[in-house]
N, C-alpha and C positions, 0 to 999 in steps of 0.2 A: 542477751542470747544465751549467757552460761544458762541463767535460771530457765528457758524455755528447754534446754539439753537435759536438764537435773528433772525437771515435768515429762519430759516423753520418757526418758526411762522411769521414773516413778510409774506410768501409762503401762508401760508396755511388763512391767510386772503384775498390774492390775490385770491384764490381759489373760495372763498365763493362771493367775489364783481366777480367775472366774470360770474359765475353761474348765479348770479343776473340779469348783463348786458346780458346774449346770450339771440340769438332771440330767437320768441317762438318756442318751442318743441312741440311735442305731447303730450296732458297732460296726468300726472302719478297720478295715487291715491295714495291719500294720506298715506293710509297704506303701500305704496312700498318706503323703503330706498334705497338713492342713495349712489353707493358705488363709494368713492375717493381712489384712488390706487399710491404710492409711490414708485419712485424708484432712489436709492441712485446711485455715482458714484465718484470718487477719481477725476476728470479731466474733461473736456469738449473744445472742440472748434467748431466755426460756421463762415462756408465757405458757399458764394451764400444763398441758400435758406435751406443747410441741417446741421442741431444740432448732433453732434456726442460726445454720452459720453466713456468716455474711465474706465474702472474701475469697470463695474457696477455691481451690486451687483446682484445673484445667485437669490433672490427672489427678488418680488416684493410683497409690505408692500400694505391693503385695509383696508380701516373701512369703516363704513356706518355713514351717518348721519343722524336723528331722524326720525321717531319717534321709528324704530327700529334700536339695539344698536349691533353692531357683527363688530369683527376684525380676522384679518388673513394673510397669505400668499400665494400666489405660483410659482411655479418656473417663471422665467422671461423668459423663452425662450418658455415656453406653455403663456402667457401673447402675445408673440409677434404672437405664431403659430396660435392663435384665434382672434388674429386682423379683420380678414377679415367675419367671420364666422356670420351668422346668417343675419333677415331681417332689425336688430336696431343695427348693429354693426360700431364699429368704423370706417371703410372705407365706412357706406353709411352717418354716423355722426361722423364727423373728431372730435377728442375730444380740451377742450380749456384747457390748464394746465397755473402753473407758476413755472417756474425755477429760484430757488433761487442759488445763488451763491456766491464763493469772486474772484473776478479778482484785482489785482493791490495793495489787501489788505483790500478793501472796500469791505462792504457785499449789495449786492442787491439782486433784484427780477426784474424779466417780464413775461408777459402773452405772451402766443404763442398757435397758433393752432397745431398740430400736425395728421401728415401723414404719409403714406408708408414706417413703422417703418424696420430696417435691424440688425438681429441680429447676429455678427462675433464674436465669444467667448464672454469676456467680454468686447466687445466694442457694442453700440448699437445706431443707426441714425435713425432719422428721417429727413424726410423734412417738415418746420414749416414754416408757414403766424404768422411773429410778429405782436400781437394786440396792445400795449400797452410798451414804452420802449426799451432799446435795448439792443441789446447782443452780447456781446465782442470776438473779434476772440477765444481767450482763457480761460478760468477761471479753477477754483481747486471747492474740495468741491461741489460737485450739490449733489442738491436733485429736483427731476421734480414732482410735486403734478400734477396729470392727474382727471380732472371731468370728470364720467364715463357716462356719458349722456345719450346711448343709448346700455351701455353694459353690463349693470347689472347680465346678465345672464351669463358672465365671473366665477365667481367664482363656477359656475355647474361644471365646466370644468376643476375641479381637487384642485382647493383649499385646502390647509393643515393649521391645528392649526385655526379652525373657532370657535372664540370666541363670543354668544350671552347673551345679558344683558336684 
């Protein structure tokens, strides 16, 4: 468990340097928080071009980062139904995440784009453009940190337990 705590933060700084790195967006004022959205899973393997986790968890986990402070959840399967949705939505701005993992025993991380999400009970794919690093037929333990770029308006859309600071 320590080494899965030591991979989500390693994640979640991957998170923050890509955000960095994407090209320019359309600029957001200042006073609009971007929300980073979490979602955990027991298993994963990646074939060709599509990331398949296996295990995944019922909700997916969102906080915002500054200037406004708010966490929350909602279900993973309205997460994926809202994918498409809207003029700033993830299928017109692919989102850039990193997937922390252990494969082989080692804990890592990589940046990956992510697309044309599919959600089969708890199993859930994507097809991903890897940015940065690489990623192992197999691994245990994921957690996917998703930069919500142009989807902010996701959590209108049903979000439960919205925590603001």
């Amino acid at each position: 468990m320590h080494r899965h705590v030591i991979a989500v933060a390693a994640a979640a700084l991957c998170v923050q340097a890509i955000g960095c790195a994407r090209q320019a967006e359309p600029s957001r004022s200042e006073s609009v928080s971007g929300y980073l959205f979490v979602q955990v899973s027991e298993s994963g393997t990646f074939e060709g071009d599509r990331l398949t986790l296996d295990g995944v968890a019922a909700q997916t986990i969102f906080f915002t980062e500054r200037p406004q402070r708010a966490a929350g959840h909602l279900p993973t399967a309205q997460f994926v139904e809202h994918w498409n949705q809207g003029t700033n939505s993830f299928k017109a701005v692919p989102p850039n995440a990193s997937l922390a993992f252990v494969a082989d025993g080692i804990e890592s991380a990589v940046a990956i784009e992510l697309q044309d999400p599919v959600l089969e009970g708890t199993r859930l794919s994507f097809r991903v453009r890897v940015l940065n690093g690489a990623v192992p037929a197999a691994f245990a333990d994921a957690s996917l940190f998703i930069d919500a770029g142009g989807l902010m308006q996701l959590v209108a859309y049903g979000a439960q337990d919205v925590y603001g600071g």
